[in-house]
C-alpha positions in Angstrom: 108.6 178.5 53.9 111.3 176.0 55.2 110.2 173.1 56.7 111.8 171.7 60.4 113.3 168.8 58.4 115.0 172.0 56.1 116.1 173.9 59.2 117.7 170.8 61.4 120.0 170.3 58.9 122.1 173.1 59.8 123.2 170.8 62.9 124.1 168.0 60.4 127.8 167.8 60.7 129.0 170.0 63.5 132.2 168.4 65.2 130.6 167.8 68.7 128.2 164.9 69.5 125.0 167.1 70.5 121.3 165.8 70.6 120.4 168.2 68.4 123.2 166.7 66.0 122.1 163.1 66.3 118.2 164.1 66.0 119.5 166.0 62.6 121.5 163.2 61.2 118.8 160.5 62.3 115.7 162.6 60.7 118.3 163.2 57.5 118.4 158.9 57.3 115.0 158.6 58.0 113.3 158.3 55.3 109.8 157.9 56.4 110.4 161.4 58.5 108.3 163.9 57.4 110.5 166.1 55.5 107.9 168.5 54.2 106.3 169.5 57.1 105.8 172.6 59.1 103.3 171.5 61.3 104.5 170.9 65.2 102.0 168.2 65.7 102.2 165.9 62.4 106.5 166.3 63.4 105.6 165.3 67.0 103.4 162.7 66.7 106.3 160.6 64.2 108.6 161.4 67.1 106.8 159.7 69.6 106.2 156.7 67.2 109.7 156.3 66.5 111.4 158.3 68.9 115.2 157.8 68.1 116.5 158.3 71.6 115.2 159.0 74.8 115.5 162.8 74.9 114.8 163.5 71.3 111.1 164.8 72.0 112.5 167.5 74.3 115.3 168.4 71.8 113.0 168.5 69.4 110.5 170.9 71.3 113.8 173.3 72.2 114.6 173.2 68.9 110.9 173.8 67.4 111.1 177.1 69.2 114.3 177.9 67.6 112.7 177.0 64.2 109.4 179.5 64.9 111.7 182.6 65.3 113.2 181.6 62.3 110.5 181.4 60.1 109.1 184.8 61.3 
């Protein structure tokens, strides 16, 4: 199964400056982010220790979406 970390980095890259961009590029240099995990909360709960910018917990939970009708 890919994990979130796995998925985001499809955004990694792309020419326009999008949050779900500088979420991917900030979780790719964080090296404490949990890059294994598929589990919404364990993700979550690191956001909202070290939330990167101030709507990175509702890009992340637009994207988390996204990354459930992936995995199906």
């Amino acid at each position: 199964m890919q994990s979130f970390h796995q998925f985001m980095m499809r955004y990694r890259g792309i020419k326009q400056d999008t949050k779900e961009k500088r979420l991917a590029e900030w979780m790719y240099h964080d090296h404490d982010f949990p890059k294994h995990s598929t589990d919404y909360d364990e993700i979550s709960r690191y956001l909202e220790w070290n939330v990167p910018f101030n709507e990175a917990i509702q890009t992340f939970d637009d994207l988390w979406e996204e990354y459930q009708q992936s995995i199906i």
